[in-house]
Backbone as a chain_set.jsonl record, in Angstrom:
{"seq": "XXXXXXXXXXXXXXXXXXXXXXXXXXXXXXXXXXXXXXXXXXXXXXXXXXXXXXXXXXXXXXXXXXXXXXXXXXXXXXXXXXXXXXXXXXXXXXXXXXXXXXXXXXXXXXXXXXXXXXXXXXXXXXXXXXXXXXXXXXXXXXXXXXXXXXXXXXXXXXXXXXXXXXXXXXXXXXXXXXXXXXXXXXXXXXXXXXXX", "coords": {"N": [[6.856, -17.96, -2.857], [5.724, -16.061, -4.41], [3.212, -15.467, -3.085], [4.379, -13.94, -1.164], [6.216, -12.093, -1.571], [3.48, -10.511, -2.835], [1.828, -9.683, -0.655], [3.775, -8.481, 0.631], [3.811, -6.208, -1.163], [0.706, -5.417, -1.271], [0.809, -5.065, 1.358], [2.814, -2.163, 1.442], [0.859, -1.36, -0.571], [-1.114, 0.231, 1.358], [0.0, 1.782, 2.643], [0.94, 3.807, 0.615], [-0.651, 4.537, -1.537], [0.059, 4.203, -4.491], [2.941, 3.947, -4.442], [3.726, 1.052, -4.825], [2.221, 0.049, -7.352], [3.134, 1.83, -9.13], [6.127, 0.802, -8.774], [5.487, -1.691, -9.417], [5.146, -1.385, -12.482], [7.152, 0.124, -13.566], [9.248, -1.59, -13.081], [8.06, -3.663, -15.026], [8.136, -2.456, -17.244], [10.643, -1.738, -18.182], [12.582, -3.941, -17.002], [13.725, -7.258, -15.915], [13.003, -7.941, -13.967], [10.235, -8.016, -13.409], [7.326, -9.784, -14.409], [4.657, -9.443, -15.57], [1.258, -10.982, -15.685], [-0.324, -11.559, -18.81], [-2.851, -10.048, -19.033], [-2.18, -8.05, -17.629], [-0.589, -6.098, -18.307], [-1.144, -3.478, -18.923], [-0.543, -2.028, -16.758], [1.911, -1.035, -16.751], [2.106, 0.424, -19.319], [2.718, 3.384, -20.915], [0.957, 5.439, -20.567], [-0.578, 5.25, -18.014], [1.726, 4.774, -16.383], [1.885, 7.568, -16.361], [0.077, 8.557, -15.649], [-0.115, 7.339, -12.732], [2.138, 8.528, -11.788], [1.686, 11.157, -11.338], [-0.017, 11.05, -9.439], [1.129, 10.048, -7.579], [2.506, 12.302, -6.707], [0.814, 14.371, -6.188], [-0.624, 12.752, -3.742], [1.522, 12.271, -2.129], [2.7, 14.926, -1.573], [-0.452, 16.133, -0.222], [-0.396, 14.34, 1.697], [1.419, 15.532, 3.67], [0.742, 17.609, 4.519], [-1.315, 19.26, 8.016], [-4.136, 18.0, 8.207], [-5.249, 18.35, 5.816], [-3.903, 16.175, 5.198], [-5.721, 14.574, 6.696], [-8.018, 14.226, 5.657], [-7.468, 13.437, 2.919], [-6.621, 10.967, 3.757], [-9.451, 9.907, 4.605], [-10.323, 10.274, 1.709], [-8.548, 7.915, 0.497], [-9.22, 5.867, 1.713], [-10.995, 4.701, -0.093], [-9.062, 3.76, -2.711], [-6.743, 2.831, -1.682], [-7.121, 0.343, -0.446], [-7.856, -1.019, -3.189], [-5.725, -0.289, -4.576], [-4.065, -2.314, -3.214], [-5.229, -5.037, -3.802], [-5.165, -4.964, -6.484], [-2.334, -5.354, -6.743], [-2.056, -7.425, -5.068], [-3.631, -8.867, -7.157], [-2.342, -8.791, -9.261], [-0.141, -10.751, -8.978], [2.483, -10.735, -9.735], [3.616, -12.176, -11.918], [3.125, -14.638, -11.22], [2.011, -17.865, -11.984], [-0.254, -19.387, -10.376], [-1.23, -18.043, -8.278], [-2.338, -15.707, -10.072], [-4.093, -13.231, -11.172], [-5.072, -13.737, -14.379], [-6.865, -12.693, -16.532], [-8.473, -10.113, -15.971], [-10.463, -9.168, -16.959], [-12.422, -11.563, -16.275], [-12.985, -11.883, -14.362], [-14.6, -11.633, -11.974], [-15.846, -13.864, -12.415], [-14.917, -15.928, -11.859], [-13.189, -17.818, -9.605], [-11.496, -15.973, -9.341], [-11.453, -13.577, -7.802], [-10.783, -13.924, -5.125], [-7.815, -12.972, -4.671], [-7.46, -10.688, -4.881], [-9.378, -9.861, -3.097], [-8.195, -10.601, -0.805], [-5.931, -9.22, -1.095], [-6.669, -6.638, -1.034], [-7.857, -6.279, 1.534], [-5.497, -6.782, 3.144], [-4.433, -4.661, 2.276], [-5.768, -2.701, 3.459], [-6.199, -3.02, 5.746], [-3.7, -1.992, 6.914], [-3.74, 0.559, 6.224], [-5.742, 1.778, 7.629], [-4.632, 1.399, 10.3], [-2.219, 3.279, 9.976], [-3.999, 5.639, 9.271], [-5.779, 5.99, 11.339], [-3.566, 6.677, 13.802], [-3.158, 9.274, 12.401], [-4.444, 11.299, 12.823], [-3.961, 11.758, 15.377], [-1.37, 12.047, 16.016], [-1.032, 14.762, 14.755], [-2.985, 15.864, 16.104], [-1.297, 15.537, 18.797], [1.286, 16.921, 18.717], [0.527, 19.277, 17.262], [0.615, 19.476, 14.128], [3.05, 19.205, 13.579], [4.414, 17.079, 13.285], [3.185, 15.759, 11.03], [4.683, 16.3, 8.365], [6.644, 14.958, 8.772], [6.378, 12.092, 9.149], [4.823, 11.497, 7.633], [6.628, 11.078, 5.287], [8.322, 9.151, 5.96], [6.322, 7.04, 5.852], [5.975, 6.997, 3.176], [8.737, 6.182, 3.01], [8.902, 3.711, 4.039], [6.925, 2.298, 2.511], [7.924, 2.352, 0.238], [10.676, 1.094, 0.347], [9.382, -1.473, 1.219], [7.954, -2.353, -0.882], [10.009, -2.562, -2.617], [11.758, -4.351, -1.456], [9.961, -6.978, -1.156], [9.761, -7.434, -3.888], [12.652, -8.036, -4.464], [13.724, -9.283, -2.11], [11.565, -11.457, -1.216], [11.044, -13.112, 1.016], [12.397, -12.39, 3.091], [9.959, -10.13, 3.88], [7.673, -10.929, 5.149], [8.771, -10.823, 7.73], [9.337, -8.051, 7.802], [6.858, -7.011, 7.326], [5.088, -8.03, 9.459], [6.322, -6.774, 11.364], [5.918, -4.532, 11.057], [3.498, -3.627, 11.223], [3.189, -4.315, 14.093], [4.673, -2.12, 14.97], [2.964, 0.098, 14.111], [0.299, -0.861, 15.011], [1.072, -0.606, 18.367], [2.053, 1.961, 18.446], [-0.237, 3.587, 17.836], [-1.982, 2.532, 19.707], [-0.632, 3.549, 22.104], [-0.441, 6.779, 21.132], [-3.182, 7.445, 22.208], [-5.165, 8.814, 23.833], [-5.137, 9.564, 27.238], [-7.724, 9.41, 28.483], [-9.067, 7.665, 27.287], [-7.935, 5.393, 27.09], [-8.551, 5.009, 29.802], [-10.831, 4.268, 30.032], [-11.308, 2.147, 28.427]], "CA": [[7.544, -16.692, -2.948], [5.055, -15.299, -5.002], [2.69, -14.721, -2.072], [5.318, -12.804, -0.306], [5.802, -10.518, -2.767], [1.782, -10.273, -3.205], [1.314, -9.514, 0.925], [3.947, -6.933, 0.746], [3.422, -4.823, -1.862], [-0.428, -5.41, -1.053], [1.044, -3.877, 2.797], [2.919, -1.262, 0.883], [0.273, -0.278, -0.923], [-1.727, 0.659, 2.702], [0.292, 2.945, 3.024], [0.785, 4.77, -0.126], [-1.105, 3.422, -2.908], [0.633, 4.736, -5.943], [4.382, 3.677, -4.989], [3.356, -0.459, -5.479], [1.722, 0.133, -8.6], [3.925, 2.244, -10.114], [7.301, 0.329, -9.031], [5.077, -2.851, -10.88], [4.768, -0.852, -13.949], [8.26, 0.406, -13.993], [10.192, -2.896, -13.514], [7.706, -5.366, -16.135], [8.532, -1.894, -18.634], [11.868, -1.674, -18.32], [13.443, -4.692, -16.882], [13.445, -8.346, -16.594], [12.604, -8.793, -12.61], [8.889, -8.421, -13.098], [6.541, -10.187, -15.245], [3.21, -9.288, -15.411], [0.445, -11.744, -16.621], [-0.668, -10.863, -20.093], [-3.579, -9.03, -18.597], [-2.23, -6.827, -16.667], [0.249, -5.35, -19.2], [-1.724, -1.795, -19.018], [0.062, -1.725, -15.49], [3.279, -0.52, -17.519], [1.891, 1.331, -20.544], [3.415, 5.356, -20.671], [0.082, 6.849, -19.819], [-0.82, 4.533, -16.862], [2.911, 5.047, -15.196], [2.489, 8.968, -15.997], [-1.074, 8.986, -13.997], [0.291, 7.328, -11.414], [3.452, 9.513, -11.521], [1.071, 12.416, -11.057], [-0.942, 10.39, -8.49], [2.022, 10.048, -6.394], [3.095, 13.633, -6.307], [-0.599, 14.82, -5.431], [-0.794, 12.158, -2.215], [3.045, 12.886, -1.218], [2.071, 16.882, -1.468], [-1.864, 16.493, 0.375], [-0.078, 13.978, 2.8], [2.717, 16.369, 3.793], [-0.141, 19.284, 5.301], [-1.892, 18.815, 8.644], [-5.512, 18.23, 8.571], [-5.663, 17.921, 4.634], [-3.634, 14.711, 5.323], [-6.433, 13.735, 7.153], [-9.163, 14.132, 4.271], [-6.772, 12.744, 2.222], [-7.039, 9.647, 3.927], [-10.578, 9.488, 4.103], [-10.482, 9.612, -0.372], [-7.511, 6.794, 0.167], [-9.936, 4.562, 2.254], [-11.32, 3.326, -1.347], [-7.909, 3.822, -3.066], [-5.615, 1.812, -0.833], [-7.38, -1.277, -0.525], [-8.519, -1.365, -4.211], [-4.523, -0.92, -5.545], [-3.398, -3.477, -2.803], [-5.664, -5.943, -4.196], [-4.513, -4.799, -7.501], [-0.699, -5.721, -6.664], [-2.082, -8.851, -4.65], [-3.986, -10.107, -7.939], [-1.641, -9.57, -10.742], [0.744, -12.233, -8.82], [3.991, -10.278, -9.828], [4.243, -13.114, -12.476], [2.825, -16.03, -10.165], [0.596, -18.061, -12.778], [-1.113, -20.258, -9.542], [-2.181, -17.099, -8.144], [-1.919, -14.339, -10.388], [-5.443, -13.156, -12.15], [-4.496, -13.295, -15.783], [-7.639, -12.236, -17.441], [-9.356, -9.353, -15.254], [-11.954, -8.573, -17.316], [-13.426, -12.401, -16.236], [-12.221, -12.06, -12.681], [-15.857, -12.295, -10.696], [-17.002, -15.05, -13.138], [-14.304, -17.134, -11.616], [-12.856, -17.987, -7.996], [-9.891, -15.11, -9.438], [-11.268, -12.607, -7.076], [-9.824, -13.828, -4.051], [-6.777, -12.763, -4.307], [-8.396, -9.114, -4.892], [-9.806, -9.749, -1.269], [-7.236, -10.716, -0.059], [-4.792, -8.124, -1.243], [-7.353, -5.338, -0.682], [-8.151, -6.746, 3.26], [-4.361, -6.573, 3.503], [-4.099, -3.085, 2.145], [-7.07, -1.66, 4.358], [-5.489, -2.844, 7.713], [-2.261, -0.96, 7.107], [-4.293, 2.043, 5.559], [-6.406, 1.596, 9.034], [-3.942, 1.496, 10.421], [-2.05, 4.745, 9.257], [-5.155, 6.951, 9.033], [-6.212, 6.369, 12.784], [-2.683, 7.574, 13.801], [-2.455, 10.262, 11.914], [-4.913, 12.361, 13.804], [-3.425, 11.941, 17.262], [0.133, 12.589, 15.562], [-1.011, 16.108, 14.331], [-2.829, 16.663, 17.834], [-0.209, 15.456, 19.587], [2.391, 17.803, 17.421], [0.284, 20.608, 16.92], [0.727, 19.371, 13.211], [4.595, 19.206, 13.006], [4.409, 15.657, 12.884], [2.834, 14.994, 9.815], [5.43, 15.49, 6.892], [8.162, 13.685, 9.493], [5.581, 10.592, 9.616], [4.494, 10.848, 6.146], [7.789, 10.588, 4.777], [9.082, 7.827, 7.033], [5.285, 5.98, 5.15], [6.461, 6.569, 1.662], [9.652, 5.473, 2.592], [8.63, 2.77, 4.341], [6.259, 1.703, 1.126], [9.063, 2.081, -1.173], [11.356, 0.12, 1.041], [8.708, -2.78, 1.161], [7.85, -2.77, -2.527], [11.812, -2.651, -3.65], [12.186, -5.45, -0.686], [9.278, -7.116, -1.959], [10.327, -7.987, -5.071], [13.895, -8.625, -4.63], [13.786, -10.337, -1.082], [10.559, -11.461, -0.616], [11.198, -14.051, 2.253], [12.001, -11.039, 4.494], [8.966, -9.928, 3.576], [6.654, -11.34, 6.259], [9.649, -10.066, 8.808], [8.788, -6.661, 7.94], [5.341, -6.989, 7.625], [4.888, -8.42, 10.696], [7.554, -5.656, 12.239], [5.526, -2.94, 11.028], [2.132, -3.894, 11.581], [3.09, -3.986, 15.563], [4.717, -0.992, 15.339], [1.969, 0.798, 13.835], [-0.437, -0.813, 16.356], [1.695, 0.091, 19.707], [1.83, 3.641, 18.035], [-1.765, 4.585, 17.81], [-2.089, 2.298, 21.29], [0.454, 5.016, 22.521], [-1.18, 7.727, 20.634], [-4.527, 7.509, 22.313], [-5.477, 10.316, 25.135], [-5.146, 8.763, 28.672], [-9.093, 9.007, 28.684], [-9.819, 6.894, 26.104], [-6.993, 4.438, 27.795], [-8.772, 4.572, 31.164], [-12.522, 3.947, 29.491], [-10.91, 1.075, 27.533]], "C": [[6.627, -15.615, -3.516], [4.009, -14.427, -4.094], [3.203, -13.97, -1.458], [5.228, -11.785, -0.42], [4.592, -10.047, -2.792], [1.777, -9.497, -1.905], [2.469, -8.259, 0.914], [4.094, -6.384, 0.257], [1.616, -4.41, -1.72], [-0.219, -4.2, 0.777], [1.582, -2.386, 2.588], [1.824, -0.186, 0.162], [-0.709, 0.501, 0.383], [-1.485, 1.608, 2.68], [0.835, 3.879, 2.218], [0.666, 3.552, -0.981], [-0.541, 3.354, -4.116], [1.73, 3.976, -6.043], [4.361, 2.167, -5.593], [3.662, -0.894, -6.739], [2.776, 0.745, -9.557], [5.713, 1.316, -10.136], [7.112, -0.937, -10.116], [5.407, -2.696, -12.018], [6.243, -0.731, -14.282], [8.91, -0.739, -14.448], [9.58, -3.48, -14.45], [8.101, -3.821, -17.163], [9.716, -2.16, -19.192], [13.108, -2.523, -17.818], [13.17, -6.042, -16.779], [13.023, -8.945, -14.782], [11.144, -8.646, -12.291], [8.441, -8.977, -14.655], [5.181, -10.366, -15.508], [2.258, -10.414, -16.156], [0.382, -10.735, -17.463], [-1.574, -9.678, -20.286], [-3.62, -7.864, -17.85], [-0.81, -5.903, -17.226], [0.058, -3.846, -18.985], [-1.495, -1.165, -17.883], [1.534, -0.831, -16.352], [3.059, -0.159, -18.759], [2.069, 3.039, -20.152], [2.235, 5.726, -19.761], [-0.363, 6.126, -18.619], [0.349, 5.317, -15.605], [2.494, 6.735, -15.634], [1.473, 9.247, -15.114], [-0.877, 8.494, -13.158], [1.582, 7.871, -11.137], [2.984, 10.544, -11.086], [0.089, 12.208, -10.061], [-0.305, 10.643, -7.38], [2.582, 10.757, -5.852], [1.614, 14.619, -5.373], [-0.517, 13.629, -4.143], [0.596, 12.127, -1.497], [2.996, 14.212, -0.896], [1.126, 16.455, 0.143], [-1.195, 15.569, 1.652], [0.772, 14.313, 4.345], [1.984, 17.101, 5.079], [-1.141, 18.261, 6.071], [-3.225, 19.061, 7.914], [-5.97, 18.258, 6.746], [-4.914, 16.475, 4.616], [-4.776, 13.725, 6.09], [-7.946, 13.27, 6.353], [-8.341, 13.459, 3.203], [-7.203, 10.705, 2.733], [-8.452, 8.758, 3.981], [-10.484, 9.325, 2.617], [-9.215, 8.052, 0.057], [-8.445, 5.828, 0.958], [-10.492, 3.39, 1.184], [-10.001, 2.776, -1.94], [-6.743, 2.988, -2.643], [-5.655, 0.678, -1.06], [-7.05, -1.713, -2.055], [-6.521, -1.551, -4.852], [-3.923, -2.144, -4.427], [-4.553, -4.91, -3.382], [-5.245, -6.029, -5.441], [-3.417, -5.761, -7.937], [-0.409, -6.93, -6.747], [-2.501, -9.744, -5.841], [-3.091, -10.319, -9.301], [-0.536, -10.354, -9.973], [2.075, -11.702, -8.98], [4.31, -11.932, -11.072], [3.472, -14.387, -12.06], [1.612, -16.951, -10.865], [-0.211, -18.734, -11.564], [-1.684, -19.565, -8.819], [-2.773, -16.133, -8.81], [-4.087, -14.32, -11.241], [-5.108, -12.914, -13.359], [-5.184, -12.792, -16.828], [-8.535, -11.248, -16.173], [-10.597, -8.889, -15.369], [-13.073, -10.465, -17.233], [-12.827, -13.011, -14.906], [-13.076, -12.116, -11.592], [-16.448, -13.611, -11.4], [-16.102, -16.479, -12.914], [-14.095, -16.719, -10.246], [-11.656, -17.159, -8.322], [-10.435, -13.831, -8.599], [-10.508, -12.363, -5.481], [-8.504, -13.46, -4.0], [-6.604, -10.953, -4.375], [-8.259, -8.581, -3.871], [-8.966, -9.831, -0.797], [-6.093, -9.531, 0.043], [-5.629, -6.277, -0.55], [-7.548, -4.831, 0.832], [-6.591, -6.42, 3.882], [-3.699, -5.029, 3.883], [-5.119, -2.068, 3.157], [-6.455, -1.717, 5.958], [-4.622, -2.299, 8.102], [-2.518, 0.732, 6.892], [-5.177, 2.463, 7.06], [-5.719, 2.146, 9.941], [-2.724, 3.024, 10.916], [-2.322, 5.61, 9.471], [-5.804, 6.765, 10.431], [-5.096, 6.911, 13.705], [-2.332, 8.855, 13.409], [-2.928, 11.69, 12.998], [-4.174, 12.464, 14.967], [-2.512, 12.366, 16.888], [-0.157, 13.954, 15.546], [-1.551, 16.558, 15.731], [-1.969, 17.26, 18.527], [0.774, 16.784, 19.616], [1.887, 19.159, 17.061], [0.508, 20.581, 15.376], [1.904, 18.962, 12.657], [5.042, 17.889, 12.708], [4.625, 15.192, 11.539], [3.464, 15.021, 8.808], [6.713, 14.761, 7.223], [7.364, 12.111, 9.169], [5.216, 10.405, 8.06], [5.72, 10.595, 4.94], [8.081, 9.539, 4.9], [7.243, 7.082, 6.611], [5.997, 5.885, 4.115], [7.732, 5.902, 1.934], [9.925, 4.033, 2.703], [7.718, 1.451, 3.073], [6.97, 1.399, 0.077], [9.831, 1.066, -1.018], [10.199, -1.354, 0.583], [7.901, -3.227, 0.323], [9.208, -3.284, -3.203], [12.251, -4.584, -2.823], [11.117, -6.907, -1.189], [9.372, -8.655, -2.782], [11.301, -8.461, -5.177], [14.463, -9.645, -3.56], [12.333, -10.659, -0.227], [10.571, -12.591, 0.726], [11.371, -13.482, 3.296], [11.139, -10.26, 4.713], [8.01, -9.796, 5.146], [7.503, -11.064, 7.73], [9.053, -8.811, 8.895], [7.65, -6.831, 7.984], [5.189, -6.719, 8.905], [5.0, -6.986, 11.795], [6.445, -4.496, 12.398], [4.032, -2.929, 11.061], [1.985, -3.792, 13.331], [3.791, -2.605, 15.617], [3.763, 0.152, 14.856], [0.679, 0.766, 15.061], [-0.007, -0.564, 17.477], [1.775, 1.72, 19.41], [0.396, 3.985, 18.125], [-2.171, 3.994, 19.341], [-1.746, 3.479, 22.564], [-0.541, 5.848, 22.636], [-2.153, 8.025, 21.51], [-4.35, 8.31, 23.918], [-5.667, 9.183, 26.425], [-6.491, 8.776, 28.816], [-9.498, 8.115, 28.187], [-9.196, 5.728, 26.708], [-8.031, 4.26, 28.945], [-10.367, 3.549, 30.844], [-11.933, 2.455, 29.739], [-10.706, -0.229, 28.84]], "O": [[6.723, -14.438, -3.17], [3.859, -13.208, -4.167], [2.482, -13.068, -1.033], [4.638, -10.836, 0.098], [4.615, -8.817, -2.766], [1.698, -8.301, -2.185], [2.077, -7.122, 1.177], [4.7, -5.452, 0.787], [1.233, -3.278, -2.015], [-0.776, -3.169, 1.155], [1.107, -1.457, 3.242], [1.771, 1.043, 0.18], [-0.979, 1.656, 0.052], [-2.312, 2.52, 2.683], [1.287, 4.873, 2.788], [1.209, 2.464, -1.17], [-0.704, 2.337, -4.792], [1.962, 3.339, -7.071], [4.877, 1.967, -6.693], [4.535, -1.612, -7.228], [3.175, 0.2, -10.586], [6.38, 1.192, -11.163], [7.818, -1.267, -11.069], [5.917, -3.592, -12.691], [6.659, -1.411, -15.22], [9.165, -1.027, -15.618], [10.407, -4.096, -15.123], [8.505, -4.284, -18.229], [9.934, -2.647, -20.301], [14.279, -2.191, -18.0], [12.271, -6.356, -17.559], [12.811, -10.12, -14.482], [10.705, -9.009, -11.2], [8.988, -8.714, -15.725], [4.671, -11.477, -15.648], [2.599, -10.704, -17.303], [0.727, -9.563, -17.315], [-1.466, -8.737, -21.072], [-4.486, -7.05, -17.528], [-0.167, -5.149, -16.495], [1.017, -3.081, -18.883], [-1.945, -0.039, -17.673], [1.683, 0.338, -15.994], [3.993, -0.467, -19.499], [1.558, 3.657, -19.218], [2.32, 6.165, -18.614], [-0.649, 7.092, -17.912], [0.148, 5.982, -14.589], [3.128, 7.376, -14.795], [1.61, 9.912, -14.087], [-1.463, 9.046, -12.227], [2.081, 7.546, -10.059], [3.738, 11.142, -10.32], [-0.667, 13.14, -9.787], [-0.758, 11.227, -6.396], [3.18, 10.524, -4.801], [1.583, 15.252, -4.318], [-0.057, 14.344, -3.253], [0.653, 11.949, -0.28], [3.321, 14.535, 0.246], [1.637, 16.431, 1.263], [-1.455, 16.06, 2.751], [0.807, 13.783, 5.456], [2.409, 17.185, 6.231], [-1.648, 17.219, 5.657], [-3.448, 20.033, 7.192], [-7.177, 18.168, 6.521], [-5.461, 15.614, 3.926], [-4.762, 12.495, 6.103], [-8.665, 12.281, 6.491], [-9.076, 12.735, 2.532], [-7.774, 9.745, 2.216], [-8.661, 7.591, 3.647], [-10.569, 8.163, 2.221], [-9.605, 7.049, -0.54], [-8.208, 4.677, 0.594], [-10.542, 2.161, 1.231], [-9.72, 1.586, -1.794], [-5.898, 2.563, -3.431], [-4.82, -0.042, -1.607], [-6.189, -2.563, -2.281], [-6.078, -2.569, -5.383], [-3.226, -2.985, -4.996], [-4.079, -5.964, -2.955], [-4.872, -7.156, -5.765], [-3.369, -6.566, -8.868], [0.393, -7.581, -7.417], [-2.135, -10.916, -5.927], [-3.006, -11.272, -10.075], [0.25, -10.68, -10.862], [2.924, -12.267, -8.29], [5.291, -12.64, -10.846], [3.297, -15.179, -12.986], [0.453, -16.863, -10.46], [-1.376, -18.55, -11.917], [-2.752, -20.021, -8.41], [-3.747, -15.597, -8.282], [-4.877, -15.188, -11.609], [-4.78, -11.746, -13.567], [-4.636, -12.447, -17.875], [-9.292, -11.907, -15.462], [-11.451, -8.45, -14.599], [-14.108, -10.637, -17.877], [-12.398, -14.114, -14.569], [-12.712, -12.488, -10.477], [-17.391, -14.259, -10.946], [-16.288, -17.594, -13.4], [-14.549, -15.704, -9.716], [-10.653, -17.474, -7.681], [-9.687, -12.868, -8.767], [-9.995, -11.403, -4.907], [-8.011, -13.774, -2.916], [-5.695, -10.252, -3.93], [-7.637, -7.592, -3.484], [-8.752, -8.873, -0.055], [-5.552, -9.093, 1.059], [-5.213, -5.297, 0.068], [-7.48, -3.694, 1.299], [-6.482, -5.868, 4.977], [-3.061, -4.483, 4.783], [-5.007, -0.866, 3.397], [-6.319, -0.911, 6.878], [-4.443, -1.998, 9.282], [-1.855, 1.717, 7.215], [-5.102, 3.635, 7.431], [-6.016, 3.235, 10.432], [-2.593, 3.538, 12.027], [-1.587, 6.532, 9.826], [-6.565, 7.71, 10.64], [-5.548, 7.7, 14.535], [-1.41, 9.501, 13.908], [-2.302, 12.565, 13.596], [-3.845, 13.578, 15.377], [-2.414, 13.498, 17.361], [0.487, 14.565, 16.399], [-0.945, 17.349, 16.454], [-1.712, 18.418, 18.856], [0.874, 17.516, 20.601], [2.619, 20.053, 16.636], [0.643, 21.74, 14.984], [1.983, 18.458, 11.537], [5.973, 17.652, 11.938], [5.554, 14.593, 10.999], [3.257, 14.1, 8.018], [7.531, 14.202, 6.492], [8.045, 11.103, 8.982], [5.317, 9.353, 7.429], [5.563, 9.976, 3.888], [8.144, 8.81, 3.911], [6.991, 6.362, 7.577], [6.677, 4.877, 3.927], [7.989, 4.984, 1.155], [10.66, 3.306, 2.034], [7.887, 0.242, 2.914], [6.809, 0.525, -0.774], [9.897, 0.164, -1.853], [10.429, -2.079, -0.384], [7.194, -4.221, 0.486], [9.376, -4.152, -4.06], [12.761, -5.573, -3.351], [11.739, -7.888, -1.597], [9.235, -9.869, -2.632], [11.33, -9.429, -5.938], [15.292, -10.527, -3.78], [12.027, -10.307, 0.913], [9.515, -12.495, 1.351], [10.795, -13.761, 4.348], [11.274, -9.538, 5.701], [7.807, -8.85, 5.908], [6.868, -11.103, 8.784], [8.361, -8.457, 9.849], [7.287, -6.782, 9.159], [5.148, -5.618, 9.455], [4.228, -6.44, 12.583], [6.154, -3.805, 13.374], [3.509, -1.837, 10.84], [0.979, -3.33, 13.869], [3.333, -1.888, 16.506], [3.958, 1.239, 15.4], [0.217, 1.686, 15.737], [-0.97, -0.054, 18.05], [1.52, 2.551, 20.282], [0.17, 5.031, 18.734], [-2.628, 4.789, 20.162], [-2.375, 3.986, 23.492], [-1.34, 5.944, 23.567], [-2.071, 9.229, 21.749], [-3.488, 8.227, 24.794], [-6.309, 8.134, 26.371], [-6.721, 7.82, 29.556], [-10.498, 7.608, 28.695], [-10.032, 4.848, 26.911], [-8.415, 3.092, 29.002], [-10.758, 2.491, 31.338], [-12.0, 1.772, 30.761], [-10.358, -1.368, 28.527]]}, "num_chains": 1, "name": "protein.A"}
């Protein structure tokens, strides 16, 4: 179960990096359905959740506007991966995966789940950010705060889902990983189709 959870808030974070992280932080502060290893406590300390409270309003804003959503996503190319590996290594609790000491996390075999979470988060962020352009083409721009909404909500959705039903998890995943790829498939200029 624990992997579940790991793979989709690691897919969540793809596509907005902040909401993940910060729903982590919220629930191990304030309630009893997360449990962070010991090391990763500083996920849910005030000033952590308020910079990513102020994280998440700056990439919901810059994501909103054509053509700065698209520089946006270039800075989120490091950003994405790095909190879905984040998500993927504190385990949500999971001591058989979870990385519980980070600061001795290359000096052991605890980075894979880093990679893994990060590889997860880059293919949805990939994903995403090669769509977006054709959307605003397409659209003449009008697209982009219909599509970037319908991400965050989609991220929020599959952080909240996540955590509370992770077994449907790999449903959505799945779901939204082909509909992302048949969308930019779509997307793509009948030239580029004919090349191909």
């Amino acid at each position: 179960m624990e992997l579940l959870t790991a793979a989709g808030l690691s897919s969540a974070a793809g596509l907005n990096a902040y909401i993940p992280l910060l729903i982590l932080g919220l629930l191990n502060r304030f309630t009893a359905w997360v449990a962070l290893p010991e090391g990763w406590g500083w996920l849910s300390n005030g000033w952590a959740l308020g910079i990513l409270a102020v994280l998440l309003v700056i990439e919901v804003v810059a994501d909103k506007i054509p053509v700065v959503d698209s520089f946006n996503d270039v800075l989120q190319t490091v950003v994405r991966p790095a909190s879905g590996g984040l998500v993927f290594a504190s385990g949500v609790g999971a001591q058989t995966i979870a990385v519980n000491n980070p600061d001795a996390t290359f000096g052991t075999s605890q980075w894979v789940p880093l990679v893994i979470g990060a590889g997860i988060a880059l293919i949805f962020h990939l994903l995403k950010s090669g769509a977006r352009p054709l959307l605003n083409l397409g659209s003449a721009g009008v697209a982009a705060p219909v599509v970037s909404t319908a991400e965050d909500g989609a991220s929020l959705g599959l952080s909240v889902l996540a955590i509370a039903l992770p077994v449907v998890v790999i449903i959505v995943v799945v779901g939204l990983g082909v509909l992302l790829l048949f969308g930019v498939a779509k997307l793509r200029p009948r030239r580029m189709r004919k090349a191909i």
